[in-house]
PDB file of N, CA, C and O in Angstrom:
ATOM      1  N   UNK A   1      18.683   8.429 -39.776  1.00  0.00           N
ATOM      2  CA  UNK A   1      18.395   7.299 -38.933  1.00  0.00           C
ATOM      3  C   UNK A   1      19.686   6.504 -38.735  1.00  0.00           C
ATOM      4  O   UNK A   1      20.324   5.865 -39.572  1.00  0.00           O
ATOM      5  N   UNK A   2      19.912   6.682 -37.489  1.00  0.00           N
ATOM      6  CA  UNK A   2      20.974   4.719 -37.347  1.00  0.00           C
ATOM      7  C   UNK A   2      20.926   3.807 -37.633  1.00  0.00           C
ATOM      8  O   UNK A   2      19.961   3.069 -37.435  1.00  0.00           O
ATOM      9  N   UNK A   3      22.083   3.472 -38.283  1.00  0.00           N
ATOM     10  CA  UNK A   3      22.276   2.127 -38.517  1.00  0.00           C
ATOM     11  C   UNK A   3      21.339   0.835 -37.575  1.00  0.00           C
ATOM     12  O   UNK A   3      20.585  -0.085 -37.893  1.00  0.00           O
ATOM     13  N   UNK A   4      21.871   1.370 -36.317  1.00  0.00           N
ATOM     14  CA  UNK A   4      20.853   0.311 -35.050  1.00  0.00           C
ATOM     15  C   UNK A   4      19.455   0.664 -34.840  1.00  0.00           C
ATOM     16  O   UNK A   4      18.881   0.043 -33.946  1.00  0.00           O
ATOM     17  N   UNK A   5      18.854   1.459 -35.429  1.00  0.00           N
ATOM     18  CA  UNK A   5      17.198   2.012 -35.544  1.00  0.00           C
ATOM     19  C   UNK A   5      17.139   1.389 -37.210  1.00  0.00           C
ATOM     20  O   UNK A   5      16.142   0.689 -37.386  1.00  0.00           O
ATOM     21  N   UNK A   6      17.711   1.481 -37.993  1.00  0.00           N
ATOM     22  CA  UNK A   6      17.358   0.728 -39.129  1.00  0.00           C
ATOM     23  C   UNK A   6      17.335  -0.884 -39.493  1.00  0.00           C
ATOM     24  O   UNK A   6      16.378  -1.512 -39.944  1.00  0.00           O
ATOM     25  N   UNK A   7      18.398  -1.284 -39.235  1.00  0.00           N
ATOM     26  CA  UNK A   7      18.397  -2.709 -39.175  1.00  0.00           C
ATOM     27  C   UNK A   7      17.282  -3.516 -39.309  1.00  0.00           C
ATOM     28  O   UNK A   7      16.864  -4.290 -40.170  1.00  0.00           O
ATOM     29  N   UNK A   8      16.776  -2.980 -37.821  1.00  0.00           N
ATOM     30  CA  UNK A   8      15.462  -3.528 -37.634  1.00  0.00           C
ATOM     31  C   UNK A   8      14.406  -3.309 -38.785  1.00  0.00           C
ATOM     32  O   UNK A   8      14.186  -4.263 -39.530  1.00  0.00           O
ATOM     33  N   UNK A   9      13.929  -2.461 -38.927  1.00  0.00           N
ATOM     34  CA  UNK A   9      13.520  -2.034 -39.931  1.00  0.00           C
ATOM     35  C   UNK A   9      13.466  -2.531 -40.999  1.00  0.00           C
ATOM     36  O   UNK A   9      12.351  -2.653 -41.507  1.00  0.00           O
ATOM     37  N   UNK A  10      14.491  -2.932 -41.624  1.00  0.00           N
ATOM     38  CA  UNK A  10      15.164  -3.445 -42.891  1.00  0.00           C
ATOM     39  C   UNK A  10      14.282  -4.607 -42.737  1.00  0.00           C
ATOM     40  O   UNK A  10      13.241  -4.658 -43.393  1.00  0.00           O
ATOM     41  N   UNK A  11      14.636  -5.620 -41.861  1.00  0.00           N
ATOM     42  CA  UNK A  11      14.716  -6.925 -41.176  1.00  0.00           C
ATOM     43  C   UNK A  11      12.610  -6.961 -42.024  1.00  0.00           C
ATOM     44  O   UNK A  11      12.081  -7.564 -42.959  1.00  0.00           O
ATOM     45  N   UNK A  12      12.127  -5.935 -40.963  1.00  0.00           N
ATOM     46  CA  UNK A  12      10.831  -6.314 -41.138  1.00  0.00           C
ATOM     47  C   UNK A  12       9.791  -6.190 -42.440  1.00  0.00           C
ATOM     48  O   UNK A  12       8.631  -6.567 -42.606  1.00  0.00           O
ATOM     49  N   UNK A  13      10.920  -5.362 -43.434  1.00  0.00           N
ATOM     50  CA  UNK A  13      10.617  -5.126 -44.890  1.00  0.00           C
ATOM     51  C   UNK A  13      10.642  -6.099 -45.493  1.00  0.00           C
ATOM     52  O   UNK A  13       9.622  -6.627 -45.936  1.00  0.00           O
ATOM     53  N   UNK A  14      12.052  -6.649 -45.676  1.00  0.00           N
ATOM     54  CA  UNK A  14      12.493  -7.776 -45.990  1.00  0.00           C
ATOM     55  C   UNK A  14      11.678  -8.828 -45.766  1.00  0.00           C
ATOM     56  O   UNK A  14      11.447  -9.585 -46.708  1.00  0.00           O
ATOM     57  N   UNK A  15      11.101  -9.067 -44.503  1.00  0.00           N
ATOM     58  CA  UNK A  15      10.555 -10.451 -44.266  1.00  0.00           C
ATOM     59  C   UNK A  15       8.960 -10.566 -44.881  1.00  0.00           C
ATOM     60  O   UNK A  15       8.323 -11.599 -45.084  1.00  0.00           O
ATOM     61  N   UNK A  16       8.585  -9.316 -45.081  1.00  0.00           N
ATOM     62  CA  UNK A  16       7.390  -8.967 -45.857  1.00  0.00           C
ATOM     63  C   UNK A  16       7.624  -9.233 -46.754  1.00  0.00           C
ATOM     64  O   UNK A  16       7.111 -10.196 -47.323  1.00  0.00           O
ATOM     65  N   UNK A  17       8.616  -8.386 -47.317  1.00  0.00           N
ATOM     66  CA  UNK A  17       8.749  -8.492 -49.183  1.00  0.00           C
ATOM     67  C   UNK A  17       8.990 -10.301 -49.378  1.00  0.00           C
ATOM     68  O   UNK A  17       8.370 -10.681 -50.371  1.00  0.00           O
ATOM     69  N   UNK A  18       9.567 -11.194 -48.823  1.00  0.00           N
ATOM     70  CA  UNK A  18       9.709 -12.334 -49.563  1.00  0.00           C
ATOM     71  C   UNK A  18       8.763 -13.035 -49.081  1.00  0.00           C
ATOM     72  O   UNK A  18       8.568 -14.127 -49.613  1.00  0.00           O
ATOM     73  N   UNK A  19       7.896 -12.619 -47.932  1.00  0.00           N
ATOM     74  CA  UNK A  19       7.033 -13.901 -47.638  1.00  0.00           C
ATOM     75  C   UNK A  19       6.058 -13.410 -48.478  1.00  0.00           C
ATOM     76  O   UNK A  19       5.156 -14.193 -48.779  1.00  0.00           O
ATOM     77  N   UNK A  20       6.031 -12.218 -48.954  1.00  0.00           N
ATOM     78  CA  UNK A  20       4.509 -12.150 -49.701  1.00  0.00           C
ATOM     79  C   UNK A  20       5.069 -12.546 -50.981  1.00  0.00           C
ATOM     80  O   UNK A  20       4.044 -12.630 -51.658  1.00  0.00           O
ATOM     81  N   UNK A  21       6.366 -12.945 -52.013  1.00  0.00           N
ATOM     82  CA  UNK A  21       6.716 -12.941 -53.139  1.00  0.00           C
ATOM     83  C   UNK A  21       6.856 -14.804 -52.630  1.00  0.00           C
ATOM     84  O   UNK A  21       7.172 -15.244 -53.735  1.00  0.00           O
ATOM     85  N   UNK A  22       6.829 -15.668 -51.990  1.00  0.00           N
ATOM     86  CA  UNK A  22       7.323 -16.486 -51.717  1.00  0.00           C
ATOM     87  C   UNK A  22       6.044 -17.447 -52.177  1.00  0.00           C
ATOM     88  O   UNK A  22       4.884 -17.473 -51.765  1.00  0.00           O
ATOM     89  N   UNK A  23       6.972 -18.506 -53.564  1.00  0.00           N
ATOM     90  CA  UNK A  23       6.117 -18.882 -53.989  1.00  0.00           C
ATOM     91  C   UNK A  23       5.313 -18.646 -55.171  1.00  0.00           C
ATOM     92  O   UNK A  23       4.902 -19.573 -55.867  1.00  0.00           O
ATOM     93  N   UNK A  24       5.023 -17.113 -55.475  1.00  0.00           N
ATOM     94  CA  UNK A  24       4.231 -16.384 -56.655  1.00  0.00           C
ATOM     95  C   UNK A  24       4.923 -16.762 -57.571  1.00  0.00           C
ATOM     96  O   UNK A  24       4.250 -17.352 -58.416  1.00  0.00           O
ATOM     97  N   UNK A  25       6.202 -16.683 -57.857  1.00  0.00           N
ATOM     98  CA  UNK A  25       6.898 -17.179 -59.420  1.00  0.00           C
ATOM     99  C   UNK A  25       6.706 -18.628 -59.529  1.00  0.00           C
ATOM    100  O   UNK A  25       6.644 -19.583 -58.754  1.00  0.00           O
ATOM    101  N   UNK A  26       6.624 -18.385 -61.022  1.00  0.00           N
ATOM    102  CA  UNK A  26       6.895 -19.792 -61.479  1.00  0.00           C
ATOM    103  C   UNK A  26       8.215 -20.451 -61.987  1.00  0.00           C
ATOM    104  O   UNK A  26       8.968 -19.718 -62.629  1.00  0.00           O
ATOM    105  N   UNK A  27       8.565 -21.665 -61.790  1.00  0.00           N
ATOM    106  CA  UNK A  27       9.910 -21.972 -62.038  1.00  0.00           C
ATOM    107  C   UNK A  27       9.784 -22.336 -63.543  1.00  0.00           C
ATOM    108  O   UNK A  27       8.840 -22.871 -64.125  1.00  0.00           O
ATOM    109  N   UNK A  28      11.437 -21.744 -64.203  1.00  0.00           N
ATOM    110  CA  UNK A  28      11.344 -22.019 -65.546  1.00  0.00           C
ATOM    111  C   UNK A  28      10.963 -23.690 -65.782  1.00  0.00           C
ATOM    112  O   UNK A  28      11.235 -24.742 -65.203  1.00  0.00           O
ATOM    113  N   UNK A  29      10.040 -23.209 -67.181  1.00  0.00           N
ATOM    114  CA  UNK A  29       9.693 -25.012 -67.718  1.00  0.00           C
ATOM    115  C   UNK A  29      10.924 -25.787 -68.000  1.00  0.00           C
ATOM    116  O   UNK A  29      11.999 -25.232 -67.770  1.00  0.00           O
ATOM    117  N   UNK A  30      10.911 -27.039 -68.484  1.00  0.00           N
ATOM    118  CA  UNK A  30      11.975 -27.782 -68.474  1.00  0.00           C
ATOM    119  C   UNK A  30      10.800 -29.041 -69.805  1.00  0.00           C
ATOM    120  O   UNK A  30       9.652 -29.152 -70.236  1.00  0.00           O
ATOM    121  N   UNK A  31      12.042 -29.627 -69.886  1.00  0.00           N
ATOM    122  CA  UNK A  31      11.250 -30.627 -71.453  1.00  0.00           C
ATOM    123  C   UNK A  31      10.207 -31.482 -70.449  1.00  0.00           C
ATOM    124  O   UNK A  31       9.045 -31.787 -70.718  1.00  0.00           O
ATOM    125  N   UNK A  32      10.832 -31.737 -69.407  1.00  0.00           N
ATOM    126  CA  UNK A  32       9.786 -32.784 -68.571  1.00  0.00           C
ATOM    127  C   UNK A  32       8.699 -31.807 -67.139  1.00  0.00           C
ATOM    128  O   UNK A  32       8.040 -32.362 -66.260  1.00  0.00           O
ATOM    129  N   UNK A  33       8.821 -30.584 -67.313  1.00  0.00           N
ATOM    130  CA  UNK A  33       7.969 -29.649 -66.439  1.00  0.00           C
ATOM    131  C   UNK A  33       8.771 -28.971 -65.677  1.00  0.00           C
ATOM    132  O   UNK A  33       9.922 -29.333 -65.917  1.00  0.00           O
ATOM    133  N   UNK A  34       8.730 -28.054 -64.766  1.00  0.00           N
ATOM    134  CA  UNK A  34       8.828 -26.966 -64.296  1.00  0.00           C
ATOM    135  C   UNK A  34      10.077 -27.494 -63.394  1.00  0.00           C
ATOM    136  O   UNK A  34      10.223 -28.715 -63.330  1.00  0.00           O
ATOM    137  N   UNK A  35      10.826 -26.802 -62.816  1.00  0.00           N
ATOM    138  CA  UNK A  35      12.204 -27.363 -61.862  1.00  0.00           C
ATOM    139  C   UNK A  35      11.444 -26.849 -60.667  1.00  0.00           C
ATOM    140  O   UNK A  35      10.778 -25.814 -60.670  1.00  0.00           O
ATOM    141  N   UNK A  36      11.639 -27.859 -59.398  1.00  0.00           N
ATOM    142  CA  UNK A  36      11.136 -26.962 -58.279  1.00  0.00           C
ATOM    143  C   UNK A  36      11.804 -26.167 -57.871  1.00  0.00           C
ATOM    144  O   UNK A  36      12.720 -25.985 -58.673  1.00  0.00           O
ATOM    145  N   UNK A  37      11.899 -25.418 -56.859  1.00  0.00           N
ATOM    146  CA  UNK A  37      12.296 -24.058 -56.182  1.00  0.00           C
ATOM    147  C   UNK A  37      13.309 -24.693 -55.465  1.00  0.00           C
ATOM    148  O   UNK A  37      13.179 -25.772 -54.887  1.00  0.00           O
ATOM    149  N   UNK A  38      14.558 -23.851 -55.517  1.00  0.00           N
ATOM    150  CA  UNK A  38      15.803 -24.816 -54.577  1.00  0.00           C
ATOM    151  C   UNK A  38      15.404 -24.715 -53.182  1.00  0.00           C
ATOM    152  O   UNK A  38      16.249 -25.276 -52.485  1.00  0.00           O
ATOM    153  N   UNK A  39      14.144 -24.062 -52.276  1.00  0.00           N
ATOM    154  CA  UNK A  39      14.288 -24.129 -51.276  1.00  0.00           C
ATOM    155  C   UNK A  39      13.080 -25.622 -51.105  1.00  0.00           C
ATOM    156  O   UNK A  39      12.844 -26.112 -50.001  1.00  0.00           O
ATOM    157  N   UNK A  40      12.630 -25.993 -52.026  1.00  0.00           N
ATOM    158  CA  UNK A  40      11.633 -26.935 -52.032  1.00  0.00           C
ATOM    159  C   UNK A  40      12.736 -28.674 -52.103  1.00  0.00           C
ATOM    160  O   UNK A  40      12.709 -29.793 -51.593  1.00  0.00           O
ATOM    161  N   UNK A  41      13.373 -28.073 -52.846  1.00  0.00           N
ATOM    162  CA  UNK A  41      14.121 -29.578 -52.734  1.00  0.00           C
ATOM    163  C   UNK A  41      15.268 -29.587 -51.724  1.00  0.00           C
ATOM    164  O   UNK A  41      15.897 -30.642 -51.630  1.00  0.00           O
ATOM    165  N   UNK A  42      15.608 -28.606 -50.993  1.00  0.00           N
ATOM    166  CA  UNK A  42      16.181 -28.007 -49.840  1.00  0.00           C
ATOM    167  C   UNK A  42      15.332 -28.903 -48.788  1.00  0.00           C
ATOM    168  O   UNK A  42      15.912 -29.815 -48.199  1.00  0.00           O
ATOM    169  N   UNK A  43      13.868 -28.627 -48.537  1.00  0.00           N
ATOM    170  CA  UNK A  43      12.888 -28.842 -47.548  1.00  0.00           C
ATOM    171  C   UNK A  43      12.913 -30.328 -47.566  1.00  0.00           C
ATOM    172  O   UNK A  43      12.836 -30.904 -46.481  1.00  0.00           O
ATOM    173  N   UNK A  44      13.004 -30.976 -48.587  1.00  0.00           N
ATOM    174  CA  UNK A  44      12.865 -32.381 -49.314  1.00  0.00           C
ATOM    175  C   UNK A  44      13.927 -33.434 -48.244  1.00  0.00           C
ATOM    176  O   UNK A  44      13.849 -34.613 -47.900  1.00  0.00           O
ATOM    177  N   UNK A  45      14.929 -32.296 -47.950  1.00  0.00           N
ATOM    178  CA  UNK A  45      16.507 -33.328 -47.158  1.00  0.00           C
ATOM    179  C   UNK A  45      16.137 -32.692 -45.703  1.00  0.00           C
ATOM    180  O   UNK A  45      17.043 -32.704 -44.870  1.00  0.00           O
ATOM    181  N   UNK A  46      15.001 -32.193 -45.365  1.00  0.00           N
ATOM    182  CA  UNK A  46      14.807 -31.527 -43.980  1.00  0.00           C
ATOM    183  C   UNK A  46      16.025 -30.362 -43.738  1.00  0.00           C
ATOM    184  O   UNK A  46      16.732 -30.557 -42.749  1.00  0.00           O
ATOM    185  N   UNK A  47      16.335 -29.106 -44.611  1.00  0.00           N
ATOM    186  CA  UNK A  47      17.189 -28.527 -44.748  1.00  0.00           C
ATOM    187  C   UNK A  47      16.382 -27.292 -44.985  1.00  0.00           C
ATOM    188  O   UNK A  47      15.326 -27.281 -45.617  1.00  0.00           O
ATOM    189  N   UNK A  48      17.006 -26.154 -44.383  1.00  0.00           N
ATOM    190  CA  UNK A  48      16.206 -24.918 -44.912  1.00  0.00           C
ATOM    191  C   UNK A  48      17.296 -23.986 -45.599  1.00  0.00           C
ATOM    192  O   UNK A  48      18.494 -24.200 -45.418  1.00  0.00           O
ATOM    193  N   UNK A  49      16.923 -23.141 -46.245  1.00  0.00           N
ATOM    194  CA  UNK A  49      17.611 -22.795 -47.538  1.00  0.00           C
ATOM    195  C   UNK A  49      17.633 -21.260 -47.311  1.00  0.00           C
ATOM    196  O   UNK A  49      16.564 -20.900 -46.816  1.00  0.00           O
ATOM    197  N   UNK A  50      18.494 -20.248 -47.510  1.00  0.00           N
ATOM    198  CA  UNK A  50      18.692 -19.300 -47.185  1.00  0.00           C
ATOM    199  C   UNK A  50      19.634 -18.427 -47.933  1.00  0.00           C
ATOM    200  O   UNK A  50      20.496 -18.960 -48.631  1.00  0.00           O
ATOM    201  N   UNK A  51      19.531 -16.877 -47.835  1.00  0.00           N
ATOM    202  CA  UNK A  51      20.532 -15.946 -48.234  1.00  0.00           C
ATOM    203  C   UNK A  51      20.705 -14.956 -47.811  1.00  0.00           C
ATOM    204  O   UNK A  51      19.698 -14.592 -47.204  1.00  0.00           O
ATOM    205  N   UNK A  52      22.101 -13.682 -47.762  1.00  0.00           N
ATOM    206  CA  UNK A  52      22.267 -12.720 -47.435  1.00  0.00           C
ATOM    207  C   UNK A  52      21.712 -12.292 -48.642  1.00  0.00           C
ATOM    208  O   UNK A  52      21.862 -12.909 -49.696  1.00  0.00           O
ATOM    209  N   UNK A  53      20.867 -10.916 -48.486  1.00  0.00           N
ATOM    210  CA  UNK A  53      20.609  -9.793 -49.262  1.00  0.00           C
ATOM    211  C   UNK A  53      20.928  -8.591 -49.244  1.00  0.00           C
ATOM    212  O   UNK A  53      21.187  -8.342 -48.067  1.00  0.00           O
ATOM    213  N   UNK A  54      21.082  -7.569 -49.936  1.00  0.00           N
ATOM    214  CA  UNK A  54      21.754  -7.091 -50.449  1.00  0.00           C
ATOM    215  C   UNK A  54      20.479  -5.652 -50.496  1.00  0.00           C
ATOM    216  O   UNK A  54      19.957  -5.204 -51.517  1.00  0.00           O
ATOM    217  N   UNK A  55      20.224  -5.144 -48.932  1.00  0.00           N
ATOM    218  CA  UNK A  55      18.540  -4.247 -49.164  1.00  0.00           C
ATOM    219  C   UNK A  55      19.030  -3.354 -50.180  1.00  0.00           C
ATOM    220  O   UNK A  55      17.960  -3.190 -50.767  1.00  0.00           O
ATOM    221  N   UNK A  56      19.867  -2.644 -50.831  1.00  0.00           N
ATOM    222  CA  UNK A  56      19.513  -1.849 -51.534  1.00  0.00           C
ATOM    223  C   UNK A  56      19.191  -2.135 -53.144  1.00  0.00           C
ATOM    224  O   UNK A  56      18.639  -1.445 -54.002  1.00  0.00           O
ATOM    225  N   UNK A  57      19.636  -3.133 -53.159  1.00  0.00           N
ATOM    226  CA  UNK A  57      19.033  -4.025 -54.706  1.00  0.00           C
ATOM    227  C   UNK A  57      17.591  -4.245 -54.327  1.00  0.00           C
ATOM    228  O   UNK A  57      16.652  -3.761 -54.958  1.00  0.00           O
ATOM    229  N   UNK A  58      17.428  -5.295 -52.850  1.00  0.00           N
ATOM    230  CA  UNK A  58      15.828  -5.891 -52.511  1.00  0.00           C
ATOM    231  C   UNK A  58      15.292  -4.450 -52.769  1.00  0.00           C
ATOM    232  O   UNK A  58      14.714  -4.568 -53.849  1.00  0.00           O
ATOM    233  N   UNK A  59      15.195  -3.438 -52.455  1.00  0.00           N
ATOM    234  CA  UNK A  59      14.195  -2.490 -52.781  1.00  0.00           C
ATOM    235  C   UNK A  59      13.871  -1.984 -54.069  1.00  0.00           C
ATOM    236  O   UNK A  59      12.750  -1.551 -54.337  1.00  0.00           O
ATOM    237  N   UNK A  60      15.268  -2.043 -55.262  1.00  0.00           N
ATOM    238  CA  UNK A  60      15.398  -1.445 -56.216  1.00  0.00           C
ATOM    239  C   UNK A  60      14.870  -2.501 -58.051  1.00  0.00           C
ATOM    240  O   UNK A  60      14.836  -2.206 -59.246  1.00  0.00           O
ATOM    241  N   UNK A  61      14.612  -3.567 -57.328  1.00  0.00           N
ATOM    242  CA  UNK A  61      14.916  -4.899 -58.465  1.00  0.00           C
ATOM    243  C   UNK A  61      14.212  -5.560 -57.792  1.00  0.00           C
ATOM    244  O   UNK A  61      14.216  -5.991 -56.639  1.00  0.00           O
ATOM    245  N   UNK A  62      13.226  -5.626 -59.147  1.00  0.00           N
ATOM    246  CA  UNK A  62      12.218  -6.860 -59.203  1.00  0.00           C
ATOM    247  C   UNK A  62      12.388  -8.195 -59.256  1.00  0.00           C
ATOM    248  O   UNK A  62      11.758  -9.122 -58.747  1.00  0.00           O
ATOM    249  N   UNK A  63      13.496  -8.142 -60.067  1.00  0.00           N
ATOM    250  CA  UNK A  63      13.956  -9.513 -60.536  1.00  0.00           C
ATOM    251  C   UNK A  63      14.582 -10.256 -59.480  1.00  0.00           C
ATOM    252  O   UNK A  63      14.415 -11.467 -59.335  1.00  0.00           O
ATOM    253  N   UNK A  64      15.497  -9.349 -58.541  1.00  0.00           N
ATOM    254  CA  UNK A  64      16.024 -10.057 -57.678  1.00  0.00           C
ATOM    255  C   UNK A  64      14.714 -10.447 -55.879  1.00  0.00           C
ATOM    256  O   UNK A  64      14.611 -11.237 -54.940  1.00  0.00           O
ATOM    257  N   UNK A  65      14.104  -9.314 -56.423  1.00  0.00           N
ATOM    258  CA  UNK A  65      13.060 -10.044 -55.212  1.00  0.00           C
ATOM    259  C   UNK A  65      12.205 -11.036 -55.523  1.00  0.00           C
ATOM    260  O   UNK A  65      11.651 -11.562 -54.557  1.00  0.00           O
ATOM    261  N   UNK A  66      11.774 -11.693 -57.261  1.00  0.00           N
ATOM    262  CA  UNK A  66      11.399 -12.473 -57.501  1.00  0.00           C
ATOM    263  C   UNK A  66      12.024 -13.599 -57.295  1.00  0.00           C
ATOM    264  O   UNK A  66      11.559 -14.585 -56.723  1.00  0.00           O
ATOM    265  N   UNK A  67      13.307 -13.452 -57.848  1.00  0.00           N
ATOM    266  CA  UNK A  67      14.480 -15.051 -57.114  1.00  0.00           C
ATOM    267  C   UNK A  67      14.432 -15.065 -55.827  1.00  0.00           C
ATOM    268  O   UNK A  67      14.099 -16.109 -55.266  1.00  0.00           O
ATOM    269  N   UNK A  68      14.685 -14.152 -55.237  1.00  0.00           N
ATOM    270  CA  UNK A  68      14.195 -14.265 -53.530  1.00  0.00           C
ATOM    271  C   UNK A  68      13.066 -15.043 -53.051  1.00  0.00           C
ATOM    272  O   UNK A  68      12.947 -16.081 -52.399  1.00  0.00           O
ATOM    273  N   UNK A  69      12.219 -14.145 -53.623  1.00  0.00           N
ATOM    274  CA  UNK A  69      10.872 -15.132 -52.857  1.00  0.00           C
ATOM    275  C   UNK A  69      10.733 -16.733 -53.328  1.00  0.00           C
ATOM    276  O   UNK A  69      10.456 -17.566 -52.466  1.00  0.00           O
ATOM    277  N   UNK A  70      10.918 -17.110 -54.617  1.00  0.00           N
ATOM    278  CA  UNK A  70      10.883 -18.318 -55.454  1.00  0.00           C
ATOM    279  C   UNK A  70      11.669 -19.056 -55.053  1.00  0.00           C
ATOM    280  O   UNK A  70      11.220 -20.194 -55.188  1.00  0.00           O
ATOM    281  N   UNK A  71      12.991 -19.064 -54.453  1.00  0.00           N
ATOM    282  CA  UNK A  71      14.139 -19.679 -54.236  1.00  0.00           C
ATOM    283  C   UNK A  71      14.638 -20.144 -53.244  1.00  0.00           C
ATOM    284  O   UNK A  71      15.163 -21.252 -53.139  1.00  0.00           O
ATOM    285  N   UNK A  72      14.419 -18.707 -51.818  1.00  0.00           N
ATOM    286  CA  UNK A  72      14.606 -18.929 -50.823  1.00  0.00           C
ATOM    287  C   UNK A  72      13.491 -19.067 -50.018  1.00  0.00           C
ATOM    288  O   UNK A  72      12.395 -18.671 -50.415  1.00  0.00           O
ATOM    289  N   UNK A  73      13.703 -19.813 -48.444  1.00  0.00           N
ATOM    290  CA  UNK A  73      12.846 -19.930 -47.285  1.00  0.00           C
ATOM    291  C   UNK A  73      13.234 -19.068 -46.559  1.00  0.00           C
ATOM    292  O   UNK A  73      12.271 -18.405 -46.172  1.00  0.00           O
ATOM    293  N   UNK A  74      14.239 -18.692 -46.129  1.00  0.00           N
ATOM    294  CA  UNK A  74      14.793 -17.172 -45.260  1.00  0.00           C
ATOM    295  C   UNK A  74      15.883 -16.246 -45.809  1.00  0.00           C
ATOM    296  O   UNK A  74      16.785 -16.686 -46.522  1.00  0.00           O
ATOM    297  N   UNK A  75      15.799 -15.165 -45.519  1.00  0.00           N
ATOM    298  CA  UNK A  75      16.776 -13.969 -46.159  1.00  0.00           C
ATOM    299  C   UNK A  75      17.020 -13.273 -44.686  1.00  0.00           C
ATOM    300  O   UNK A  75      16.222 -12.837 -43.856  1.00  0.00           O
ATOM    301  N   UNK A  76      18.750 -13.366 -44.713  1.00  0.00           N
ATOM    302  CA  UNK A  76      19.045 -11.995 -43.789  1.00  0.00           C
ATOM    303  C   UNK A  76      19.888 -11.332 -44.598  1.00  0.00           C
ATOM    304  O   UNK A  76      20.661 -11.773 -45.448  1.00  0.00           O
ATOM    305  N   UNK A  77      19.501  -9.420 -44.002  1.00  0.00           N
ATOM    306  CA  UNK A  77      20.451  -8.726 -44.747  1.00  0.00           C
ATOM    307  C   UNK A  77      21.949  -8.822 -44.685  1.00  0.00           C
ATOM    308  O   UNK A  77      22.707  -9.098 -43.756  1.00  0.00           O
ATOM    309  N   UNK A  78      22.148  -8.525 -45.905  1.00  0.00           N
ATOM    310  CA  UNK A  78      24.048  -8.601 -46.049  1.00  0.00           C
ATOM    311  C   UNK A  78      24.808  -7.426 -44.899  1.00  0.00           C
ATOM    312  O   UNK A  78      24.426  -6.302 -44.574  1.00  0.00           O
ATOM    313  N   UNK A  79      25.630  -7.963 -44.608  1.00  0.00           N
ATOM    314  CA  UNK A  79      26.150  -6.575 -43.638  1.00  0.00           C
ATOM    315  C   UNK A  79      28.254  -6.617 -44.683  1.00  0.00           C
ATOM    316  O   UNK A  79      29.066  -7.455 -45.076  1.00  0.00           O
ATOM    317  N   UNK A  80      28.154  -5.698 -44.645  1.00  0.00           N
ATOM    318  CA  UNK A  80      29.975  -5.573 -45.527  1.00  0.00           C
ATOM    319  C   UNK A  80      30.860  -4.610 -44.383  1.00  0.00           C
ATOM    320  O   UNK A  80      32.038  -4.325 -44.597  1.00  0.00           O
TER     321      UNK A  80
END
């Protein structure tokens, strides 16, 4: 497949994988409760919060699609 037949592709994985992870984690506790999500205190200054990703980790790592969804409001893929 091409690069320009994939992209897209990518694009629409991606936007699945974090909108359905977006939110599900919980933020580590803290002595006084939970820290919110940096895209929540992002939203707080009317600011939206974002990152390049990195699809071949997003597919491979849980962990990093959990910080994804928890953290960020939009993800575009990394291009190098």
């Amino acid at each position: 497949m091409s690069r320009r037949r994939l992209l897209p592709a990518l694009l629409v994985v991606l936007g699945i994988v974090v909108g359905s992870l977006a939110g599900s984690a919980p933020a580590a506790p803290t002595a006084d409760g939970p820290l919110p999500p940096l895209r929540q205190l992002a939203a707080a200054q009317g600011i939206r919060f974002g990152t390049a990703v990195d699809p071949v980790v997003l597919a491979s790592d849980a962990s990093y699609r959990e910080v994804l969804g928890r953290e960020f409001d939009m993800a575009h893929p990394r291009t190098t």
